[in-house]
N, C-alpha and C positions, 0 to 999 in steps of 0.2 A: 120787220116790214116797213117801217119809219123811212129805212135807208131807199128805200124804193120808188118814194111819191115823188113824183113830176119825173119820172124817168119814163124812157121807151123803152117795152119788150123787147127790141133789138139789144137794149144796152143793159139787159138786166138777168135777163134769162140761163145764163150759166149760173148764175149765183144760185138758182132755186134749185132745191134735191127733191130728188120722186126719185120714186119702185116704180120701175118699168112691168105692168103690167096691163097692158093694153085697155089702160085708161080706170082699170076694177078696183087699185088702190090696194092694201095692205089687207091679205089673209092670211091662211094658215103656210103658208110656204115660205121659207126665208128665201132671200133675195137682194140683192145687192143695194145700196142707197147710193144711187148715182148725183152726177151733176146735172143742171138743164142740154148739158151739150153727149151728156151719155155716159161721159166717163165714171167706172166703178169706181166707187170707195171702198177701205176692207171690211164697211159695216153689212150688213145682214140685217134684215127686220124680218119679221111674222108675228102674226095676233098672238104668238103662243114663243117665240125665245126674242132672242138676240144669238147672233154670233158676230167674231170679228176673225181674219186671218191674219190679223197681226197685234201686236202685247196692247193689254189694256193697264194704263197708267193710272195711278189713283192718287190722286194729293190729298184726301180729307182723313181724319182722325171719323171711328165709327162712335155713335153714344149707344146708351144702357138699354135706352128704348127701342133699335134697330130691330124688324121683324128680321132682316137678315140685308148684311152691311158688308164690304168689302172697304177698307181702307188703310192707310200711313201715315206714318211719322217718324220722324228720324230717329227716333229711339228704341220704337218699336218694331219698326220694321212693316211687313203685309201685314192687316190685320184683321182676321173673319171674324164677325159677329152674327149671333141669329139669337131667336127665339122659339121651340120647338118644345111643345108638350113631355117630352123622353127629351130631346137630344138639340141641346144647342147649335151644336156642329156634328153633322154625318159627313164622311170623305165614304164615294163609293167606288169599286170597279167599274167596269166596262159590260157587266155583266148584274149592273146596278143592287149589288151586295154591298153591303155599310165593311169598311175597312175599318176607320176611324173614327170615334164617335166620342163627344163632350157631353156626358148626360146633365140634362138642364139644370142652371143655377149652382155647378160643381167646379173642382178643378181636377177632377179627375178625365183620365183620358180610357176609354175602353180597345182594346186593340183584339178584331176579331181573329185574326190569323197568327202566324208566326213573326216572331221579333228578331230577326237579325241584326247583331252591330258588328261592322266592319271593324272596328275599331277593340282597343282590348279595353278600354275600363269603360264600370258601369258605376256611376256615380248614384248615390242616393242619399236623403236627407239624412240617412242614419249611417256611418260608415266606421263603424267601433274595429278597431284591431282585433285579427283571429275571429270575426264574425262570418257564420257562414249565413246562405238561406236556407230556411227553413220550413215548410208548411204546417200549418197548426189547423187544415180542414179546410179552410177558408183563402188563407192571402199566406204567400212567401212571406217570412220578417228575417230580417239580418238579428242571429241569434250568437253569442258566444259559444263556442263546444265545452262543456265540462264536464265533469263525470272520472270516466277512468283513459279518457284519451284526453288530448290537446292538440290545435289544430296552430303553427307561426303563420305570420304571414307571405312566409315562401313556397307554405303549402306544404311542410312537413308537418307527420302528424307521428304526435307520442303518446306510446301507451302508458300508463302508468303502472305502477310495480304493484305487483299480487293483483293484478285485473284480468289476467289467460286464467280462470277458473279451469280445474277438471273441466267442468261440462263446457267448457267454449273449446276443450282441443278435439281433436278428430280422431276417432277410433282408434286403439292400439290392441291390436292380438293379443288372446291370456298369453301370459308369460313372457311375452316383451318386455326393452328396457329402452330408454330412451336413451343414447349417447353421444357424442362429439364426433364425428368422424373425419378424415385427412385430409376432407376439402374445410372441415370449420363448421360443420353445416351438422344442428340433428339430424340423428338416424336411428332407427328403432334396428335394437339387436337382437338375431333370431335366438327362439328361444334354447337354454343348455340341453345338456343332457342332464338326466339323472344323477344327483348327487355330488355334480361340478358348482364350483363358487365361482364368485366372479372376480377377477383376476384383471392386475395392470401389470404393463411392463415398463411403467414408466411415462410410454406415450400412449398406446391405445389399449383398452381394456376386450378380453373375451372370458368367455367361460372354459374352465377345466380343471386340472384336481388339483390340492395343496400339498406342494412343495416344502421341504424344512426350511425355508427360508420365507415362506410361504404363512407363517404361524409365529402367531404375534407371543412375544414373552410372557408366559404364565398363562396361555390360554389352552391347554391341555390340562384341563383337572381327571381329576376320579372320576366323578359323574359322568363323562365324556368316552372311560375306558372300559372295554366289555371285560367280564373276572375272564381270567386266564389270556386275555387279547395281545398282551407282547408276550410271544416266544423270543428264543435267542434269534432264532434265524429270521428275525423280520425285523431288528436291527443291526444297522453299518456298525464297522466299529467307530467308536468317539461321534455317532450320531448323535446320544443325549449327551444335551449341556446344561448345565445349574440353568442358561437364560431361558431354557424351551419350558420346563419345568414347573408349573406353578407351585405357589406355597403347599402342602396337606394334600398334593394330586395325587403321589402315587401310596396307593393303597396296598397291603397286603394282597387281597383279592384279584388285584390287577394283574399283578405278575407270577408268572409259572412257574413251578417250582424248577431250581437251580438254574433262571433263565440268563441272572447278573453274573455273568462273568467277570472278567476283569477286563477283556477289550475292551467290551462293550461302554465299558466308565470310561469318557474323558477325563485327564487330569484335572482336579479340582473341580470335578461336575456338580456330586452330590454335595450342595449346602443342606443344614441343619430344617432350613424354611420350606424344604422342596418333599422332605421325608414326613407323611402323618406320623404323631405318634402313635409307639409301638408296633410300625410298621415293618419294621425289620426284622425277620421270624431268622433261625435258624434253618429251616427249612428253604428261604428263598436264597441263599447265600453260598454258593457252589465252593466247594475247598478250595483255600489258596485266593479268592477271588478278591478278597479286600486287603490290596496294596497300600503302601504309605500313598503315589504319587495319584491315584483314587480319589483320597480324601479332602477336602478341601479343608482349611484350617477352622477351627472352632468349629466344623459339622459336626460333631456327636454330642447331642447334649444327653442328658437321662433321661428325658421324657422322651426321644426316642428310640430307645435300645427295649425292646423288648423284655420282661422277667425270662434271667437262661438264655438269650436268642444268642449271646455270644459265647461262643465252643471253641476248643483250641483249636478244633481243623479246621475253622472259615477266618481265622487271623496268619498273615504269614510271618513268617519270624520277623520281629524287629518293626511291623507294621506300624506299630500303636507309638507315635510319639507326641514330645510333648505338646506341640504345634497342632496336633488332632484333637486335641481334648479342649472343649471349651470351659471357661469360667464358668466355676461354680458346679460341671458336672460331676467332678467325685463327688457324692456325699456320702456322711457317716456310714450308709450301708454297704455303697461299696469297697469299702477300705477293706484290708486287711484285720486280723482280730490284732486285741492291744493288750496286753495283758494289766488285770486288775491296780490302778495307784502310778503305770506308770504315764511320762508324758513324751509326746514330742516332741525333740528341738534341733536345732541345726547344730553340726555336729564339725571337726575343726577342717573338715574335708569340703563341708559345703552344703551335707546331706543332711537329709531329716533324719533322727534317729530316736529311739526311743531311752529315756532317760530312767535310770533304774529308781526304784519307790524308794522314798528319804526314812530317816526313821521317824521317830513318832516326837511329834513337839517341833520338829525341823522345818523351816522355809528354805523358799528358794532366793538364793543370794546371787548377784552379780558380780565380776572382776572386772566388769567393763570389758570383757572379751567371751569367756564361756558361763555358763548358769552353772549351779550344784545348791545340792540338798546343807543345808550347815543350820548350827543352833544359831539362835537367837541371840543378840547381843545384849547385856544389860545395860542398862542407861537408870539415871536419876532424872529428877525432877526438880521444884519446887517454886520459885517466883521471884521476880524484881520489884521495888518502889521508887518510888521519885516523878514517876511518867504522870502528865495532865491526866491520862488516861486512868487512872490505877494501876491496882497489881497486873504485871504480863507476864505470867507463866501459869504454870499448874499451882493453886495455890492449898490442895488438898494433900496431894501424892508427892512421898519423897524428900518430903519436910526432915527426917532424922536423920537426911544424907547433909553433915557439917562442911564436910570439906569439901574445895575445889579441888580439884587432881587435873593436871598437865602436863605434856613431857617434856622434857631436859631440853631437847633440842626443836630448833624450827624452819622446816627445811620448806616452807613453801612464801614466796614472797607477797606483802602486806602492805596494805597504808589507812594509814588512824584518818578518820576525818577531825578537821578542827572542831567540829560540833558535836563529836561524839566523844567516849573517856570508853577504856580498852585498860585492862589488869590481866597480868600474870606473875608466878612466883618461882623465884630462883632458885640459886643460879641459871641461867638460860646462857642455850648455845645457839648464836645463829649458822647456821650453816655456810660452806663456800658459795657463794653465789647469790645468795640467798639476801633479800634485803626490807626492812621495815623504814616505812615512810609516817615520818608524826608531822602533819602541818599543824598542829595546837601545841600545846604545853608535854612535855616528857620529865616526869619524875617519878625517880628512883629509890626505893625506901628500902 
């Protein structure tokens, strides 16, 4: 008002702002704040707002005390301040519902509708790798997954091994199986028939009956075999081989009488391991039926030959050689009789033969080629002295044998050590060829 004194209403009257309201002054209506000359401003008064129709500017920073403040600063930026018993700050609709709300004295912000972000991250004070959110009743927290999955942060998630429990898979019909099928993919396989196994072929597995190729070596025992269940006519020939066979499988009771032919036996089928003992009757062994090329070598031991089960019509001529008989199966019982004193010995052909009884007082003496019955030799005894040791020989027996006895001639070549001493009595003849070697002293008495 200062600016105004000593001037004329003529010269001053624009300057002054009034609401045009036919003199009533400032009520409840907003309305423009003109100049003295009329022109609108873009302010707006009433007892009850303020409006403007164009930006309202704000230079001041707000304080702590503000009941409710609008202000900036360069660092901050706009700045709302208020004070509200509940809510610092309410941002509402158009339909004056609270949007945004700062509950008093917090820094928390309440957000009553939905959160859109255009944008792909959401940043939070807590941001741990492989965290996801999680609610715990109350409030989302950024939680690590652990347990029996894992979550990267590329948003792959792994299960961990042995965590698909039975009860977390999904129903399987009785008598399904779970399998691989051509795409790579589980697949449940319908259920067999009765009494089919389950079978591959390499690639993919179904159900149906077992094949000879089909049956794992040794896995046909007795226990497995009905008594009388192989006839001849329900097997191929050279069907059975030693490998189909388990050890002690095949049982007397298993097989029908005369059902082992000889087709039926591949060459070398029957091993020793594959027959129980005393499974081999007489009875199961059809005439003629047990060929040499039948047998496998060492098959026949004596624990398994039955007492009697071998008869001259189930051997074919010539059958039994030496290659069939295993080590150690003769024994004494089965030999041949021997008559009383005498012995066996190999004979100048090669053969064992029996050695006739010696007479009485007689040993068996050697030639370094054949044995025989012959007497005894006499021989003396007695002893030497001079040895650190004592007497070395007999010093009891053969004492009143005086002389030494030697023969005339010496037909086997010799040599004296120099540390030893060597006597004989003459004349002596050496032989042609024949020669004695004295590296010590030689004297001749």
């Amino acid at each position: 008002m200062a600016a105004l004194t000593g001037k004329k209403p003529k010269d001053t009257y624009k300057d002054l702002l009034q609401v045009s309201n036919s003199n009533a002054g400032i009520d409840g209506t907003l309305r423009f704040v003109s100049d003295g000359e009329g022109t609108d401003s873009t302010l707006k008064l009433s007892t009850t707002a303020i409006s403007t129709t164009s930006k309202v500017v704000v230079g001041g920073d707000t304080a702590a005390g503000d009941d409710a403040a609008i202000g900036f600063t360069a660092a901050e930026g706009l700045i709302l301040t208020g004070q509200g018993s509940t809510n610092d700050i309410t941002i509402k609709n158009d339909a004056d519902a609270a949007v945004i709300s700062v509950p008093t004295g917090t820094t928390n912000v309440t957000l009553a509708g939905d959160l859109t972000i255009s944008g792909d991250d959401l940043t939070m004070g807590t941001n741990t790798s492989g965290a996801a959110l999680i609610a715990d009743g109350t409030n989302f927290n950024p939680v690590v997954i652990s347990g029996d999955a894992a979550i990267a942060t590329n948003g792959a998630l792994t299960i961990a091994n042995d965590a698909v429990t039975l009860a977390k898979m999904a129903g399987l019909a009785r008598g399904k199986l779970i399998y691989g099928d051509s795409s790579g993919d589980p697949a449940a396989l319908a259920v067999g028939s009765a009494n089919n196994v389950l079978k591959t072929d390499g690639t993919d597995v179904s159900w149906g009956t077992v094949a000879t190729a089909g049956i794992a070596d040794d896995a046909i025992t007795s226990a497995k075999i009905a008594d009388d269940a192989v006839v001849t006519a329900a097997i191929a020939d050279d069907a059975i081989t030693s490998a189909l066979i388990a050890d002690d499988a095949v049982g007397s009771a298993a097989i029908a009488d005369d059902a082992i032919t000889a087709a039926l036996i591949a060459d070398d089928a029957v091993g020793s391991a594959a027959i129980a003992d005393d499974a081999i009757t007489s009875a199961l062994i059809a005439d003629d039926a047990v060929v040499t090329a039948a047998i496998a070598d060492d098959a026949i031991t004596s624990a398994l030959i039955a007492d009697d089960a071998v008869v001259s019509a189930a051997i074919a001529d010539n059958a039994v050689t030496t290659a069939l008989i295993n080590d150690d199966a003769v024994t004494l019982a089965k030999m041949a009789g021997l008559a009383r004193g005498k012995i066996i010995y190999g004979d100048s052909s090669g053969n064992p033969a029996a050695l006739a009884v010696g007479s009485a007082n007689y040993v068996l003496k050697s030639d370094g080629t054949d044995v025989a019955w012959a007497a005894a030799s006499a021989g003396g005894a007695g002893y030497f002295l001079g040895n650190s040791s004592g007497a070395t020989g007999d010093t009891t027996n053969g004492l009143t044998d005086i002389f030494r006895v030697n023969n005339a001639a010496l037909a086997t070549s010799c040599t004296i050590a120099a540390s030893t001493n060597a006597s004989a009595t003459g004349p002596l003849t050496v032989n042609s060829g024949v020669t004695v070697t004295v590296t010590g002293t030689l004297v001749i008495i």
